[in-house]
BAMIGU-345797 format. One line per field, with one value per residue (C-alpha): residue number from 1; z, x, y. Coordinates in steps of 0.02 Angstrom, whole numbers. Layout:
N
vexba c(NUM,...);
pz c(Z,...);
px c(X,...);
py c(Y,...);
This chain:
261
vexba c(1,2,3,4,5,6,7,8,9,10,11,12,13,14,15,16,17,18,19,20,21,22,23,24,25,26,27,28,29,30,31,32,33,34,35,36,37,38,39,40,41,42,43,44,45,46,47,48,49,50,51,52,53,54,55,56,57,58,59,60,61,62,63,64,65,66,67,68,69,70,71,72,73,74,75,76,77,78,79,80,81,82,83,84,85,86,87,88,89,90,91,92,93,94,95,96,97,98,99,100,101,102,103,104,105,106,107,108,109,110,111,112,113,114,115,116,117,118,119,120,121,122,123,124,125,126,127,128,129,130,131,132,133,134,135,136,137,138,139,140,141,142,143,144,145,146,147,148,149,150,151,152,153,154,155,156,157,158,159,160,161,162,163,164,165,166,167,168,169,170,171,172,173,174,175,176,177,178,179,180,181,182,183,184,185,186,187,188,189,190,191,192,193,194,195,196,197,198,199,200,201,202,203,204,205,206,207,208,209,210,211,212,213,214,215,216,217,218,219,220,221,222,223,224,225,226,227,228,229,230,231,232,233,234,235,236,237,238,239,240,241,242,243,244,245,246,247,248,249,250,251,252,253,254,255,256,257,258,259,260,261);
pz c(543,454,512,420,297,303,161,216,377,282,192,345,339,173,153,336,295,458,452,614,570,557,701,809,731,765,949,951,872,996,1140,1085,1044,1144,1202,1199,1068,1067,1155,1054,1002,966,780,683,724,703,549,474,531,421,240,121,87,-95,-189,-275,-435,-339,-221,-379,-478,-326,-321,-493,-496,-350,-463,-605,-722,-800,-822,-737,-865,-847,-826,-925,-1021,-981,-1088,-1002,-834,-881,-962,-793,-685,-787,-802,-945,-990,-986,-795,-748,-736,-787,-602,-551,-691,-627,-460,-519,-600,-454,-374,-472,-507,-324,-245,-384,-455,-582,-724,-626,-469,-561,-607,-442,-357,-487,-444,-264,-250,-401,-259,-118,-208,-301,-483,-425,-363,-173,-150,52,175,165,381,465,564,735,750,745,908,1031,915,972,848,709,785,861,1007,1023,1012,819,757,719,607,546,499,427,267,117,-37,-156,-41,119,190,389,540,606,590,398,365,492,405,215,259,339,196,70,188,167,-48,-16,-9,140,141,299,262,261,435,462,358,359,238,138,85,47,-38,-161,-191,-154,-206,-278,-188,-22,-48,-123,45,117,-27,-20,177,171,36,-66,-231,-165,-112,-287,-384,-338,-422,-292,-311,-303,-149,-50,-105,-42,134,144,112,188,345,319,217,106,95,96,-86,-147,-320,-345,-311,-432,-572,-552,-552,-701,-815,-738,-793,-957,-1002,-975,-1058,-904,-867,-749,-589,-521,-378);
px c(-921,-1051,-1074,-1000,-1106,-1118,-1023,-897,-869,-880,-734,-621,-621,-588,-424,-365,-198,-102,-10,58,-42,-193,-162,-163,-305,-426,-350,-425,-579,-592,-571,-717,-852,-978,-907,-1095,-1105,-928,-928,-832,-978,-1093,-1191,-1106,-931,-978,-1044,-873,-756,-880,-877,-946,-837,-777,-766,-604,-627,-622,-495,-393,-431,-385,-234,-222,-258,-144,1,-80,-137,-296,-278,-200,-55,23,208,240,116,-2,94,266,186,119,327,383,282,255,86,-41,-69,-278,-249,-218,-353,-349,-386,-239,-130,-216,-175,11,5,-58,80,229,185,122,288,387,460,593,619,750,654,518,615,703,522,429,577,552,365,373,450,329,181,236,199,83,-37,-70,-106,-123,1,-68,-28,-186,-80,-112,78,75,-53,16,147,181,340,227,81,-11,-82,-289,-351,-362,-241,-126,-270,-331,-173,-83,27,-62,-2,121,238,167,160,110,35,-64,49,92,-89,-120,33,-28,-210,-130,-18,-167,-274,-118,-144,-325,-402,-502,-543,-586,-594,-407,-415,-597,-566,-389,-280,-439,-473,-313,-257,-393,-400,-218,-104,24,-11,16,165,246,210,336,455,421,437,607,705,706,718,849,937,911,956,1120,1110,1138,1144,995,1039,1065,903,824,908,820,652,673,794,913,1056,1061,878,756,700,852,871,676,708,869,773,610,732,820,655,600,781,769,593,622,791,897,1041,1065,1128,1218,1173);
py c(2204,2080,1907,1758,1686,1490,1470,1588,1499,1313,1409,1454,1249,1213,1318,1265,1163,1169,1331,1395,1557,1468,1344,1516,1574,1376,1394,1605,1525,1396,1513,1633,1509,1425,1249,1175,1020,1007,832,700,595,755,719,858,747,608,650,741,607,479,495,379,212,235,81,17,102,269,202,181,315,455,384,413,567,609,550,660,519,519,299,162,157,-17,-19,-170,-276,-429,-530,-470,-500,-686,-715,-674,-757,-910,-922,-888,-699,-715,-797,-587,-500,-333,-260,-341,-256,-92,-120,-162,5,122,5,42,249,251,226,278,130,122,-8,-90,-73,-164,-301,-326,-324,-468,-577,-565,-548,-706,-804,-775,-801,-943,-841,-749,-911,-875,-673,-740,-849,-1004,-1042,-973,-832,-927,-912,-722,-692,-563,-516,-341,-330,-347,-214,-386,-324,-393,-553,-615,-495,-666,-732,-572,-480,-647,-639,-533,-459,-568,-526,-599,-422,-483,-395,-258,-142,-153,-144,22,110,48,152,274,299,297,440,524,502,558,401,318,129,62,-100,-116,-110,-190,-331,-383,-499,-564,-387,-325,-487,-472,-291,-214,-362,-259,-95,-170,-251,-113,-4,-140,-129,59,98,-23,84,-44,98,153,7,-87,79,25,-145,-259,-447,-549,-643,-485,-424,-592,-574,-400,-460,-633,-581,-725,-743,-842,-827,-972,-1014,-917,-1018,-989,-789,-796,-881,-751,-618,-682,-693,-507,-443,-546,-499,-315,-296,-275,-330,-471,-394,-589,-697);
């Protein structure tokens, strides 16, 4: 029998998904092979588990195309965006629409879910004005229940997103989430809150909203109060007249009806 050809054998790779079949057939591999330069830190593995940092565009665009969309379609327009969150339409730059879009088709959001999710992320961010928690994180050192576990996590991992999305572990789960959509950006992790509150805004706190059911839970029209505890933990929640009257304008703007307090 001929010998593989190195693109036949690059090949064996590129169609390996994880099938038990093929799981047999890496461990047969692996038992008939030389075991030379298959240390951990050998150059050839290195070298595969390093690609090249994509930049946002391409961060946003492979989502994109994951969902099968060619552009960023927004959801709702600048204007409708500006209504909601009271402030002037040309104050939103159109990255931060695009990210809202990604956002929205990225975890599936619905009309309603849309409008349920401005008023609450309205509230948090104060209309959209502080993408980061404004308390330097101190507070947050050490905490394991929120993935805190080495020195500076507190600082590093503090309240991002316009939904104050806090701790190591949101951000580990958000990248691992995106590798999972095809894309890889390391500085999620590297970086912390003042990377993802500038580039994912929207995207990051909709992985919250997203890995809390929060579709499903405001498919079923809940009122806005009981939405509030959910994000905020306490009922009533704190600010719960400023999440009411966010939620109002998102329902009002969009054409919904007004679930009640």
């Amino acid at each position: 029998m001929a010998n593989l050809t190195k693109e036949e054998f690059q090949n064996f790779f590129k169609y390996y998904s994880g099938e038990p079949h093929q799981k047999q057939a890496v461990e047969l591999l692996y038992n008939h092979i030389s075991l030379e330069g298959l240390s951990d830190n050998s150059d050839w593995v290195t070298e595969y588990r390093t690609p090249e940092e994509p930049s946002l565009q391409e961060c946003i665009s492979s989502i994109i195309d994951s969902a099968n969309n060619s552009h960023p379609i927004w959801p709702i327009t600048k204007q409708e965006m500006a209504d909601i969150m009271q402030c002037r339409a040309d104050q939103l730059p159109d990255e931060l629409m695009d990210d809202f879009a990604v956002c929205a088709e990225l975890y599936g959001m619905s009309k309603t879910n849309i409008a349920y999710f401005l008023g609450q992320c309205g509230h948090e961010s104060a209309g959209l004005r502080y993408p980061m928690e404004l308390a330097s994180g101190a507070d947050y050192e050490f905490r394991e229940d929120l993935g805190n576990i080495y020195p500076g996590d507190g600082v590093k991992f503090a309240g991002t997103g316009w939904i104050q999305v806090t701790g190591r572990y949101w951000h580990q789960t958000f990248s691992d989430y995106l590798q999972k959509k095809g894309t890889w950006d390391p500085k999620i992790i590297e970086v912390g809150k003042t990377y993802t509150c500038d580039k994912y805004p929207w995207s990051i706190s909709g992985h919250w909203w997203n890995s809390n059911d929060m579709n499903a839970y405001t498919n079923e029209n809940p009122p806005i109060d009981r939405v509030g505890q959910r994000v905020n933990g306490a009922y009533l929640p704190n600010g719960y007249q400023d999440r009411r009257d966010y939620s109002k304008k998102a329902f009002d703007v969009l054409g919904l009806p007004y679930p009640g307090n």
